[in-house]
Structures are given as structure tokens and as C-alpha cells.
C-alpha positions in Angstrom: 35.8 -26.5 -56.3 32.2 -25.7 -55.1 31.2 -29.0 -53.6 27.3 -29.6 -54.9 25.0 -32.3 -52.6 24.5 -35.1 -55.5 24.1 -38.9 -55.0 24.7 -40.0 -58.4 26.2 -38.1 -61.8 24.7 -35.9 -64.0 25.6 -34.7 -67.2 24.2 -31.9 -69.4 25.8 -30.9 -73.2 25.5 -28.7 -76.0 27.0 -28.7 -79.1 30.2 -27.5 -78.0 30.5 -27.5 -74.2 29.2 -30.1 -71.5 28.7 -29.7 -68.1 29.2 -32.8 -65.4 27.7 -33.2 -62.4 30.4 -35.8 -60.6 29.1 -38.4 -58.0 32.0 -37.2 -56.3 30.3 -34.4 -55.9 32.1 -32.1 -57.6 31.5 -29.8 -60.8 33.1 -29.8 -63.8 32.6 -27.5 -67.1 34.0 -28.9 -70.5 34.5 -26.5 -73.4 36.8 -27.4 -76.3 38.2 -29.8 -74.3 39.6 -27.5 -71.5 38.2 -27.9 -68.0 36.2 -25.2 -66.2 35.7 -25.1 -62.4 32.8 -23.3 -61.1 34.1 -21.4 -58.1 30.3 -20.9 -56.9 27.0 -20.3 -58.1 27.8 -17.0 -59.1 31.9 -17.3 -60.4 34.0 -19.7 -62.7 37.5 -19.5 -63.8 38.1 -20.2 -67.9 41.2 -20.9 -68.3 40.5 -20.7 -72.2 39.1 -17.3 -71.8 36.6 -17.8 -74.7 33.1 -18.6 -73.8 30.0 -19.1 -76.1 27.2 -17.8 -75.7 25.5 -21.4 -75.5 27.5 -21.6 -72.5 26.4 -18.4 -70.9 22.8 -19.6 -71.1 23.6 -22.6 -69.7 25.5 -22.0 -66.6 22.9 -19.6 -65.9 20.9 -22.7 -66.1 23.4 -24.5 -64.0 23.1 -21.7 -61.6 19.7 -22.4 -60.6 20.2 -25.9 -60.6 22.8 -25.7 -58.1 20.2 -23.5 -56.1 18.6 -26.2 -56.0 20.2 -28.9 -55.2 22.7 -28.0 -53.3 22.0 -28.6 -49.2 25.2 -27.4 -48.0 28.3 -25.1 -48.6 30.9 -25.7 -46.1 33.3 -23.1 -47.6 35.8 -25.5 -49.5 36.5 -23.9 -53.1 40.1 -25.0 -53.9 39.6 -23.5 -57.6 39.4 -19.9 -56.2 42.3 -19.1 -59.0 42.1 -18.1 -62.5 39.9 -15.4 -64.2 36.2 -14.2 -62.7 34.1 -13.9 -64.9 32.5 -10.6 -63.9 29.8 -10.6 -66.7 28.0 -13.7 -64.9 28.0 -11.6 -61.6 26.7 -8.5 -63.3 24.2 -10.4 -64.8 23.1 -12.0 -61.6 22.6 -9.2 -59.5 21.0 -7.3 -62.1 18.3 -9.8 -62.2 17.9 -9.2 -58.4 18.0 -5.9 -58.6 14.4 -5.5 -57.3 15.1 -8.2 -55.0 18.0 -5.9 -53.8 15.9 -2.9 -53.8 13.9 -4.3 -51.1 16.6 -5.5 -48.9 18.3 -1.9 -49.3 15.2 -0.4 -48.2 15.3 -1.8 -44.9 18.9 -2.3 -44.3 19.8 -1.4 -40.8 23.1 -0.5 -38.6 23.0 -2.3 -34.9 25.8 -2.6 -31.9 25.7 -6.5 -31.0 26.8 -7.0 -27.2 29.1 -9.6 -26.6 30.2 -11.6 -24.0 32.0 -10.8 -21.0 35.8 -11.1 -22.1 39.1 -9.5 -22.0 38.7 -6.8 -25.0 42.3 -5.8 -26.5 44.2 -2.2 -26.1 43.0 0.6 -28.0 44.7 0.5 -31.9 44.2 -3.3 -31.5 43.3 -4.5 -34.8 43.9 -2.9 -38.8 41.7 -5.4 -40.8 40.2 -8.3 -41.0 40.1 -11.8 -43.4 36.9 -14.0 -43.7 37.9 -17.7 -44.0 35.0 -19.7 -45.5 36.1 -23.1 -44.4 35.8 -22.0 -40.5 33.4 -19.4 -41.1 35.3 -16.9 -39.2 36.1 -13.5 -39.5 40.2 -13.4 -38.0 40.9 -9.4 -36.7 44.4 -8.7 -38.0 46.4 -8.0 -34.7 48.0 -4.6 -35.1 49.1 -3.2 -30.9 47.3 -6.5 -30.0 50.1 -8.4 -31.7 52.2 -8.3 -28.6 49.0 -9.3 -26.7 48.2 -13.4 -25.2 45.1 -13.2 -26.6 43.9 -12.4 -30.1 40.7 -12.5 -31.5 37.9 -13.5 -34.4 34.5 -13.0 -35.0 32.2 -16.3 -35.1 29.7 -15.8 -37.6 27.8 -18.5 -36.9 27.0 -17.1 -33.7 28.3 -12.9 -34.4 30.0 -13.2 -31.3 33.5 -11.8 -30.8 35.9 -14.5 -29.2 39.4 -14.4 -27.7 42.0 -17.1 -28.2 45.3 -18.2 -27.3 48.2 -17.9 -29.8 50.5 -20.1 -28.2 53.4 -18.7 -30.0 56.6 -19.5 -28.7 58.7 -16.1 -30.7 55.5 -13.7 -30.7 55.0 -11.1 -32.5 56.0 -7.3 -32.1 53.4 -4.6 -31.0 51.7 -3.5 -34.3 52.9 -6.2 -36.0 51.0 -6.2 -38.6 48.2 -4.3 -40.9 45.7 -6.6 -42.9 45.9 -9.9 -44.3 44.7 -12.1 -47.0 43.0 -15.6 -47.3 44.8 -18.0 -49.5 42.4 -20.3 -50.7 44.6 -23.5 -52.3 46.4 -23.3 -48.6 43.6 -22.2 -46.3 45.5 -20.3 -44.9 45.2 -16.4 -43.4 48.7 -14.7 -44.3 49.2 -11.5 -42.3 51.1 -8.8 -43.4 53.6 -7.7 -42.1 54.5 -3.5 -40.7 56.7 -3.5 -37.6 57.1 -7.7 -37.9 58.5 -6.9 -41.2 62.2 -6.2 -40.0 62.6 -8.2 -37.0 65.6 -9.7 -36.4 64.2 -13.7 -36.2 62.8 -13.8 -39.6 59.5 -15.0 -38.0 56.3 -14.0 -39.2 52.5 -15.7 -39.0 49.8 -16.8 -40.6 46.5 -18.9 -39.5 46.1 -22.6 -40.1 42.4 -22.5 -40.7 42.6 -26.4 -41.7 43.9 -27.3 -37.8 43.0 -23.6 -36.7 46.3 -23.0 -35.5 48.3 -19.9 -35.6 51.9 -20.6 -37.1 55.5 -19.4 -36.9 57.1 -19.7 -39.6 60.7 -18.4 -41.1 60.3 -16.3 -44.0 64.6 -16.8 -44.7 64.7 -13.3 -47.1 68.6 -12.4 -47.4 67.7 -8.7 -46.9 65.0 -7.8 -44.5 62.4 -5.2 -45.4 61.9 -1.8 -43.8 60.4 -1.5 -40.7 56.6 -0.4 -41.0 57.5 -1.8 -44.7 53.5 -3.3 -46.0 50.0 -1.5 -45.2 47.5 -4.5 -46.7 48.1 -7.4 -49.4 46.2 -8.6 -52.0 45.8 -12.2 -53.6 46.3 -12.1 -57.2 44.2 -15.5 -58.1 45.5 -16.6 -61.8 49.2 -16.7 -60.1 48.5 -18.3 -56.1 50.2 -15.2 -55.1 49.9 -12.7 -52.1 51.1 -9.2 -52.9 52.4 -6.9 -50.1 51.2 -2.8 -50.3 54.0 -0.9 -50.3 54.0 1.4 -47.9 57.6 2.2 -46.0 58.7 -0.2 -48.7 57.7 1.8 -51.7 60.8 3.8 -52.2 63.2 0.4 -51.9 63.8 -1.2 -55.3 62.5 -4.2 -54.0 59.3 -5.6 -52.8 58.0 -8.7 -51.8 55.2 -11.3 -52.2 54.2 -14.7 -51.0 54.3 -18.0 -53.4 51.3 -19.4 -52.0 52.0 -23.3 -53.4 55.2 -23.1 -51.7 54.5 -20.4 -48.6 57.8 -18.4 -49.7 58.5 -15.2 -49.3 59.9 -13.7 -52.4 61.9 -10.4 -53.3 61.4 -8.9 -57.0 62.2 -5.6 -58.6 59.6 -3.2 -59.8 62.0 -2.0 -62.2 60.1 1.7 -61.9 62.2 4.5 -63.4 60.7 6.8 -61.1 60.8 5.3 -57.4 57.6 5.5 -55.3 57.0 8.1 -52.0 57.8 6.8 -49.0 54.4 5.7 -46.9 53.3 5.6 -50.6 50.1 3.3 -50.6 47.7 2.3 -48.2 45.8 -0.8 -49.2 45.0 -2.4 -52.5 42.2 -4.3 -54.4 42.4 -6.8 -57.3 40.3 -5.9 -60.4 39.3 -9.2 -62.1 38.0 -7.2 -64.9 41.8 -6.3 -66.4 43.6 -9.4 -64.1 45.2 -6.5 -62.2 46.0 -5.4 -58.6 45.3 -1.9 -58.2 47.5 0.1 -55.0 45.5 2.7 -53.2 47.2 6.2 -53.3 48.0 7.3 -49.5 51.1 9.7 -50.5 51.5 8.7 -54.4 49.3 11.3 -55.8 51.0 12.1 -59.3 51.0 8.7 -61.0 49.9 5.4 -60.1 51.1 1.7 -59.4 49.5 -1.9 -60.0 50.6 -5.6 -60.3 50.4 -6.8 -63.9 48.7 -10.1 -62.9 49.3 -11.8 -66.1 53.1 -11.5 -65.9 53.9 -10.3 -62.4 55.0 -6.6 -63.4 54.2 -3.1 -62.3 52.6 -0.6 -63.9 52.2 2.8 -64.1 48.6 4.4 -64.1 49.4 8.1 -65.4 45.9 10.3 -64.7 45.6 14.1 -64.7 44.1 15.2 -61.7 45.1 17.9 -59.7 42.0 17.3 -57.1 44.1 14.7 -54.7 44.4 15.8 -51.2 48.1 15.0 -50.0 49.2 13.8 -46.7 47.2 10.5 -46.9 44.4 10.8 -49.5 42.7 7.5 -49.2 42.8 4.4 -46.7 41.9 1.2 -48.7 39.7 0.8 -51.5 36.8 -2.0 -52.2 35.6 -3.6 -55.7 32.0 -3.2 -57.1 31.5 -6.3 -59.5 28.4 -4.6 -61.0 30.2 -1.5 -63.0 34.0 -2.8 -62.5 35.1 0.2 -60.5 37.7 0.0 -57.7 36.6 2.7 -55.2 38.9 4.3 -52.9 38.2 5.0 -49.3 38.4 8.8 -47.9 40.5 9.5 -45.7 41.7 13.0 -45.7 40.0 13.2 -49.1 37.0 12.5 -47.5 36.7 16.6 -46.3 36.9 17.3 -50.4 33.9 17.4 -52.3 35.9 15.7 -55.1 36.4 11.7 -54.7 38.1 9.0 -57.4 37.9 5.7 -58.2 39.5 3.6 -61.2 37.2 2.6 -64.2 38.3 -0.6 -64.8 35.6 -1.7 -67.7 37.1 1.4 -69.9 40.9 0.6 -70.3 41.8 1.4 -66.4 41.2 5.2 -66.4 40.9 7.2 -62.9 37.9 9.1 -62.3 37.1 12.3 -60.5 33.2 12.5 -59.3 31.8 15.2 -57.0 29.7 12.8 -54.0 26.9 15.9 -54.1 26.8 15.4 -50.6 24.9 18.8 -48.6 27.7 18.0 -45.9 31.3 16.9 -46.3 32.1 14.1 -43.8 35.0 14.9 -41.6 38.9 14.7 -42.0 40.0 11.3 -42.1 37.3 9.8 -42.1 37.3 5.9 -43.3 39.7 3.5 -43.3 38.3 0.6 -46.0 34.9 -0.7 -45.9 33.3 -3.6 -47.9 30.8 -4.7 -50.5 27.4 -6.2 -49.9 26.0 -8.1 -52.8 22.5 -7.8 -51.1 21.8 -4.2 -51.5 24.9 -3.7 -54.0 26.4 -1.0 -51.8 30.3 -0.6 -50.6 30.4 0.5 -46.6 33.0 2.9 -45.9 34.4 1.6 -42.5 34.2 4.6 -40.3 37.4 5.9 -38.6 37.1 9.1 -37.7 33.5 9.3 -38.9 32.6 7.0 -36.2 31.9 9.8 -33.6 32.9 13.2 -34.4 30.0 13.6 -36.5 27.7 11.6 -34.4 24.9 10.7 -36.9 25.8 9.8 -40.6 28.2 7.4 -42.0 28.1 6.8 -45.9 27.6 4.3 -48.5 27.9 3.9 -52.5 25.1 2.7 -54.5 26.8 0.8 -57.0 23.8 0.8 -59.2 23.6 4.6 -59.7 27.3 5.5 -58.8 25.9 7.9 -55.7 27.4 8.5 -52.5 24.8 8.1 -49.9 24.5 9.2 -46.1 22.7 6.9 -44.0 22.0 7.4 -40.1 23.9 4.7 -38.0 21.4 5.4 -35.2 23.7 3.8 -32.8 24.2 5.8 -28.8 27.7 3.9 -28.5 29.9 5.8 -30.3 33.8 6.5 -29.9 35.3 9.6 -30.3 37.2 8.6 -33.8 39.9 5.9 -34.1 37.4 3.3 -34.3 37.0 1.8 -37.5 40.1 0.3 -39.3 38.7 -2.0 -42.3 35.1 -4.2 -43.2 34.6 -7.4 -44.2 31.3 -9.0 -45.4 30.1 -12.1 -43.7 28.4 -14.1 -46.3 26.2 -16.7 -43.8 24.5 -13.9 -41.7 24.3 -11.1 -44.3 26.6 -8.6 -42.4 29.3 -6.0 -43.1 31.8 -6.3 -39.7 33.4 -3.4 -39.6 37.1 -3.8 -37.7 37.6 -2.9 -34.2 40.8 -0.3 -34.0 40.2 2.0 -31.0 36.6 1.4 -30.4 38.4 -2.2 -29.2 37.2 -1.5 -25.4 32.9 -1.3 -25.6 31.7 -4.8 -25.4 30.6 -4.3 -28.8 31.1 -5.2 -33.0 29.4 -2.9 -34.9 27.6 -4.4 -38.0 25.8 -3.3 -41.0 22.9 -5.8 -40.7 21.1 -6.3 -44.4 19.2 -9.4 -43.8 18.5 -13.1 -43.0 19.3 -14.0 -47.3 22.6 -16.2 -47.6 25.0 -16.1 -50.0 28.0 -19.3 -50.6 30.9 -18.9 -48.6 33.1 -19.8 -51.2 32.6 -17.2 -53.4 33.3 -14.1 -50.7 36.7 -15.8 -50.0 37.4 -14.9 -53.8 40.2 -12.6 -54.1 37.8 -9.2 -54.9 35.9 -9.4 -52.4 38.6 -10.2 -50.0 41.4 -8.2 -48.7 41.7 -5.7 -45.8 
């Protein structure tokens, strides 16, 4: 639950709903006698699903209240689960929207040195998770799994720092690819591609309570696949973790984490048509529809996604005939202001044809021509992230990073357009570089993941601004994930 700076309770009503201001310095929202817990200043869950419009008005009310009074946000939000309301965050950052205008116009890409340590191997790290209660950004060790040292991003200080695991198993080289915050545990579960079939049962996650990375035994009767997961996504109304099948997909089953209980559990998709091997690569929760929507790497002819509601999988049937095989799209990112889950080019990213999922019109997929003069190159990203200050999604460059040497791209989530931008940056790798972003909500930044640019003593960053945002509400389950 956001946690508000008050000394003493408060207590606002309407004629059906009532809002209380705890001196426990929590919030509560009343409507029909059901409980509401604000997330942020931005998100609640409703657990009855039916708000008035009294109570619209008055949470945005609430909202500027919170603004302010509240002094500090040290990142605990325990009631991360249950519905988003993504009508409240439209509605917010279309009022800023000249506020965002401005920001946008003088947005910036810099290379931050770092300090003098021990960098990892090239293909070091595939994603990264932001933890709100630490304020860290933790690099998902992928050929640095095997490594002594791993290593987060402070974003207090933007600095890149190395530290000890301490593991007494370890973990194999490339280990895993992405990971996801669980916010009732605090906890960064990593998932889980060459550790997925090792013969100890022992994977990891980070204990961002005591900051600790921990062993623990997953005890599945049946391992998966080797190389089985490429990402996982939290799926807030159920405390659950989802794995992305990748090496996985053609197995009848899959697994996914009970957050409550930290158990790894086995379930059948129950598909009548088995998925591709290496079929998806990524995957991003729509709060829109309650869903968790895979992103096609191999799967081209129909579509897969988590039911969220009751745990099943789906089938998203489309027409298109303008995928590019052999790994169309690396990861995907949410934009909360038209309810569109965006996939990342990859090899793709050469056609002048892109898609994304229109999740506010019964879940369609969507062809668009990006109208750009010049096609970025083969492969090109690998993720990216969303910035709620400019209202853009950065593709995080892979290939981009240096083989075109000037332009890396962006989507205006306003108008829909793919944008170049110049990253105007003289350190560049030769491709490789890029494997994820993640948006750091206390120093306005989009850190985009060190994979083989690992070596330069350097993070790259989109830099928007000095404006804040709660860190509560980018641990939320769309905005996080690799």
C-alpha cells in the first residue's frame, strides 16, 4: 500500500464511497463496503470492478492531495495486485501532456562513466528488474551467471556496482534471461534458460528485504528443457510469475511461480495445436483485458496469452501474412495511454511493416507501416521501455547500437509514430549491445541492459529529466518485466 506522510487521520466521503487517510499512514478507499488500495498516486486496484463516477472525481482529487502531502516514497506498495485501472493513468498523462511535450522536446541520450571495477564477459546480462524498495536496477546474469561477481545499477547515485553472490551451488553460464519483481515478496525471481534443467534443482532469486541473493530448491518432479524460459511476467490479480516459453513451448507443460508460497508449479496449456520450438521471446501483461500477452519470436501463425482471470491460455488468431520468420520480435513494452502492447524488432525491424496488439478493441493484432525514410538494420532491438515523461517506448538497441552509428528509435505513444532520434554518443559497440530497458522512476531514466557492450566503463541511458515519479507504481507489473 502507498505509504502517505500523515500525523493524524483524515477522512473524506461522498454519498457512496469514502476515502481514509489512516494515522497509520496508510490509504484506504471504501466503496459499497469493499476496500480499495491505492497502489500510487497514479493506480488502484478495485476489487469490485465498478466505480462511480463520484469516485473518479474524487481520487483525482486524492491524487493531488497525495502530491501534496506526501514527503517521501520509499518504494513499499504491498497492494501491487488486482486490476489497474488504466483510465486513471490515461487521464493523468493526458493532462500533462503539454507538460510532456516540453520534457520530450529536450530529452537527451548520454554515456555515464563509471567507476573503476571489474566489468563482466561479453553476453553478460539479458534484462533487467527495478526493485522500488532498494531503488536498484538488478542486471539479470545471463554468461555472467557463472561469474563471482554480478551486478546492479544504483539509481540513487546511476553508478553501476559489482557484488558478491556468495552462492555456495552457483549458477550455470547463461543461466538465465530476464526476471520479474514480485511485489507481496520483494523479491527479484530470475528466470530460468540453461539453470532450467540442471541436475540440483537450484535456482535464484534476490532478497531485496536483506539484499541477499538466494538458493533455493524448486523440487519439480520433471525438469524443464534446457534453454526452456526467455522472460516472465507477473500476472498481479493472481501473485503469480509466468515463465515465456521458449525451448519449452512445444512441451505440454509449462511452469510458473506461486508467489505467496515461492513454488514452482507445472500446468498444462491444454493447446490442441502445440507451440514452435524457441516459440516466444518475452511477454508483457495488458491490465486493460487482465491478460499476459507472449511475444512471437518463431510463433508467427497464431498467438498465445495467459488468461489472468482463470490461469488458461489462449489463442490470439490474426491474419497477417507480414511477419518476418526466424525471430520476428525480441520483447515487447506496454503503453498505458492507448492500451497497446508493442513488440520490439528484431528481424522485423528490416520490414517496413511492424505489429502490435490493440488491447482497448477486443485484443486484435495490428499491422502499421513505421513511415520511416530508412529501415533500421536486421535484428535490431531486443526490448526497450516506457517513459511516462515524454510518453515514449525506447527500443533497447541490439544490433542498432553500432552498425548504423547514428539513429536509434522511439514510439510516440500519443500519435502512434515511430520516431528516429540521434543517440549522439562516440562509444558505440559494433552490435550485441543492448539486451532489454528498464525505467528508473527517481532519476527519470530509461537504463538500457548491458549484453556485449558489458566491457566500456559505461551504462547508456535515455536521460528525460530531473521530474520524479513514485517508485511504487513502476514496480507494477506493466511496466515491469524484461
Amino acid at each position: 500500500m502507498w505509504i502517505l506522510a500523515l500525523s493524524a487521520s483524515i477522512n473524506l466521503r461522498t454519498n457512496d464511497a469514502s476515502i481514509s487517510f489512516g494515522a497509520d499512514m496508510k490509504v484506504r478507499l471504501y466503496l459499497q463496503n469493499n476496500e480499495l488500495q491505492l497502489n500510487s498516486n497514479l493506480m488502484f486496484t478495485d476489487p469490485t470492478n465498478n466505480l462511480t463516477t463520484s469516485l473518479y472525481a474524487l481520487v483525482s482529487q486524492l491524487r493531488e492531495l497525495q502530491t501534496q502531502v506526501s514527503s517521501t516514497d520509499n518504494g513499499s506498495v504491498p497492494s501491487l495486485t488486482g486490476r489497474v485501472n488504466t483510465t486513471t493513468l490515461q487521464n493523468y498523462l493526458n493532462n500533462r501532456r503539454t507538460q510532456i511535450m516540453n520534457i520530450a522536446a529536450w530529452s537527451y541520450v548520454v554515456s555515464t562513466p563509471q567507476p573503476a571495477i571489474v566489468l563482466p564477459e561479453l553476453s553478460a546480462y539479458y534484462g533487467g528488474v527495478y526493485s522500488p524498495t532498494d531503488n536498484r536496477i538488478y542486471l539479470v546474469p545471463c554468461m555472467q551467471a557463472d561469474g563471482s561477481d554480478w551486478h546492479y545499477i544504483d539509481c540513487d547515485t546511476g553508478t553501476m556496482v559489482a557484488y558478491p553472490h556468495n552462492l555456495v551451488y552457483g549458477a550455470v553460464n547463461m543461466a538465465y534471461v530476464g526476471g520479474v519483481y514480485a511485489p507481496l515478496q520483494n523479491r527479484v525471481y530470475f528466470v530460468p534458460y540453461k539453470q532450467a534443467d540442471v541436475a540440483n534443482f537450484i535456482w535464484h532469486y534476490v532478497d531485496c528485504t536483506n539484499l541477499l541473493v538466494i538458493e533455493y530448491t524448486h523440487t519439480l518432479e520433471t525438469l524443464p528443457t534446457s534453454a526452456a524460459y526467455f522472460g516472465g511476467v507477473y500476472s498481479p490479480n493472481e501473485d503469480k510469475i509466468y515463465f515465456v516459453p521458449s525451448a519449452q513451448a512445444p512441451f505440454d507443460r509449462w511452469h510458473l511461480i506461486e508467489c505467496q508460497s515461492g513454488t514452482i508449479v507445472s500446468y498444462e496449456h491444454n493447446l490442441s495445436l502445440p507451440a514452435t520450438n524457441n516459440a516466444y521471446d518475452g511477454g508483457v501483461y495488458s491490465p486493460k483485458d487482465d491478460r499476459i500477452y507472449f511475444v512471437p519470436y518463431l510463433q508467427i501463425d497464431e498467438l498465445h496469452f495467459i488468461e489472468c482471470n482463470n490461469g488458461s491460455v489462449g489463442v490470439l488468431h490474426h491474419n497477417m501474412t507480414t511477419f518476418v520468420g526466424n525471430g520476428a520480435y525480441a520483447g515487447g513494452v506496454y503503453s498505458p495511454t492507448t492500451n497497446r502492447v508493442y513488440f520490439s524488432p528484431y528481424t522485423q525491424s528490416s520490414s517496413s511493416i511492424w505489429h502490435y496488439i490493440d488491447t482497448e478493441n477486443q485484443a486484435v493484432v495490428v499491422e502499421y507501416d513505421h513511415t520511416l525514410t530508412t529501415s533500421p538494420v536486421p535484428t535490431a532491438y531486443v526490448g526497450g521501455a516506457y517513459s511516462p515523461s515524454n510518453d515514449r517506448i525506447y527500443f533497447a538497441p541490439y544490433d542498432q547500437h553500432g552498425r548504423d552509428g547514428t539513429y536509434w528509435h522511439y514510439v510516440d505513444c500519443y500519435s502512434g509514430a515511430v520516431v528516429e532520434y540521434s543517440h549522439t554518443l562516440t562509444n558505440v559497440a559494433n552490435g550485441c549491445a543492448f539486451c532489454g530497458g528498464v525505467y528508473s522512476p527517481t532519476n527519470n531514466r530509461v537504463y538500457f541492459i548491458p549484453h556485449n557492450t558489458s566491457y566500456p566503463t559505461s551504462v547508456h541511458i535515455s536521460d528525460m529529466s530531473s521530474v520524479t515519479y513514485p517508485r511504487g507504481l513502476f514496480a507494477h507489473s506493466m511496466f515491469n518485466g524484461y
